[in-house]
Every structure is written in C-alpha cells, then in structure tokens.
N, C-alpha and C positions, 0 to 999 in steps of 0.2 A: 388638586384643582388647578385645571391653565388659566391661565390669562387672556383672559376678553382680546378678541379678533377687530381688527376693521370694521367688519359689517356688524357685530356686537355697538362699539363703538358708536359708531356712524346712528344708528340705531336710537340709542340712548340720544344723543345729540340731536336731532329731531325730534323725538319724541319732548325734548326741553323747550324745543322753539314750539311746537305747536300747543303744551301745557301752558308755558308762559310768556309767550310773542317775545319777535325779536329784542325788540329793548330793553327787556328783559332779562334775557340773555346775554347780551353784551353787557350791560352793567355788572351781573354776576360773575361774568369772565374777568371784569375788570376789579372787584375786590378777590376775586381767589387769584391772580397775578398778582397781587399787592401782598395779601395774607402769606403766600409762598416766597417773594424776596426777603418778606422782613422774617420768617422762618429763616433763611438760608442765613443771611444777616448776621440772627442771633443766631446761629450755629456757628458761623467761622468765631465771634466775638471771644474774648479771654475775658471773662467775668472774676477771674480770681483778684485776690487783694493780692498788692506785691506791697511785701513788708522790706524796707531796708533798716539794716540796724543802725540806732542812733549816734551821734558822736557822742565821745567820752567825756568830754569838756562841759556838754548841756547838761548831761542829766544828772552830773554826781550832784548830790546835797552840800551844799558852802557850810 
C-alpha cells in the first residue's frame, strides 16, 4: 500500500472544510498540534524512577 499523494491529500482537506466550515477546521488543526507536541514531549521524557542508594549512617538500626 503507498502513501497518499498531494492531490489524495489536498482532497481530504477540502472535503474537511466543506463537511465542517472553516472554523472548524482550524480549531481541529489546532488541538491535533497540541495532542502531537505533548505526544512528542512524552516521548523524549525519562519516566523511570532513579533510585540512589542510601547512606550507611541513616538506615542502620541504633
């Protein structure tokens, strides 16, 4: 299966604005740009716990 062309594209895009008028459209553009930074966001992010080991001093039992 290729990959959707220009005029595929172009196509679809149009066919958005006249289903759902401009304003419509741009507001949409403007949460799937938001939904894809904070995707990218949490993709770079290091989510792991960093454990360091404790001092000797603290935790022995008196």
């Amino acid at each position: 299966m290729r990959p959707p062309g220009t005029g595929e594209i172009l196509f679809i895009l149009v066919l958005c604005v006249v289903v759902f008028s401009a304003s419509k459209v741009n507001w949409m553009g403007d949460v799937l740009g938001a939904f894809w930074r904070n995707l990218k966001q949490g993709a770079r992010s290091d989510d792991r716990i960093k454990v360091r080991p404790a001092d000797d001093d603290t935790q022995r039992p008196a």
